[in-house]
C-alpha positions in Angstrom: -0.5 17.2 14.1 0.6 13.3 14.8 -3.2 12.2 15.0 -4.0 14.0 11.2 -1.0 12.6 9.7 -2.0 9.2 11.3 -5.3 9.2 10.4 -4.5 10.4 6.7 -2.0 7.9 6.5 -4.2 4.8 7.5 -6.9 6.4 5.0 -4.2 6.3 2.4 -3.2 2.8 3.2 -7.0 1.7 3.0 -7.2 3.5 -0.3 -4.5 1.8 -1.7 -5.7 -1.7 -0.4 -8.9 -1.2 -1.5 -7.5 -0.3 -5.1 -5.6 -3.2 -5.4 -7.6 -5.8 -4.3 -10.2 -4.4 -7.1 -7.2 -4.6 -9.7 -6.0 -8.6 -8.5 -4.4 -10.0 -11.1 -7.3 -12.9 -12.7 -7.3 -15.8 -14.8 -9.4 -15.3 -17.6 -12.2 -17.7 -18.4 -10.9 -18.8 -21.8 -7.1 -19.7 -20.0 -6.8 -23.5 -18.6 -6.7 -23.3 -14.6 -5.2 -26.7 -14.2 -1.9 -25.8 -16.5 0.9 -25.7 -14.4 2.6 -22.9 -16.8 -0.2 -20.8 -16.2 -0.4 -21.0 -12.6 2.9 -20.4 -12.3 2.3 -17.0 -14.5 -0.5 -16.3 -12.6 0.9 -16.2 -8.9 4.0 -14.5 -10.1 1.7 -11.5 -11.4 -0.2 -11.7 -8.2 2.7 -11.8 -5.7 4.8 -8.1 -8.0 1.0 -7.0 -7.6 0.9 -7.4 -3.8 4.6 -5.9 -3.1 4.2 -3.1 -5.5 0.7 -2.0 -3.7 2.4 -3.1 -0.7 5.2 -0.4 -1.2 2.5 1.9 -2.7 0.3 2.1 0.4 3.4 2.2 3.0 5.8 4.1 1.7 4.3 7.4 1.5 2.1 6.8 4.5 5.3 5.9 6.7 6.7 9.4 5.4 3.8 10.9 5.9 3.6 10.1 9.5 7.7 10.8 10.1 6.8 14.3 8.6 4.0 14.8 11.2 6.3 13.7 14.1 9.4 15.8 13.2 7.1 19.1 12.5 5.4 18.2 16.3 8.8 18.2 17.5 10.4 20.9 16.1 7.0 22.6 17.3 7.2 22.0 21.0 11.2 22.8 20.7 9.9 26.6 19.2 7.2 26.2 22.4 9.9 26.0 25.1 
């Protein structure tokens, strides 16, 4: 039961890093890139981006895994 849980929580986690790095905040084409305004804007929206995918991808996973590990317990307590 741990090594499922693990695996589908790293598959999860690669899911979720995978999505997000597809939906990076950009700067679009018709935006100056040397404005420091902009910039500023810019890595703002990138860095909420990164912790809320950041949260996104751990969050569940790491409950995910503590729900494998207390059912594997409570299993081998039944076993005994």
């Amino acid at each position: 039961m741990r090594i499922a849980t693990t695996l589908i929580a790293l598959c999860w986690i690669a899911a979720v890093i995978s999505f997000g790095w597809s939906d990076l905040p950009q700067l679009p084409l018709d935006v100056s890139a040397t404005d420091p305004a902009t910039l500023d804007a810019l890595n703002a929206a990138r860095i909420k981006h990164a912790v809320t995918f950041a949260a996104l991808a751990i969050l569940p996973a790491a409950l995910l895994v503590w729900a494998g590990r207390r059912l594997t317990a409570k299993a081998k307590t039944f076993r005994n």
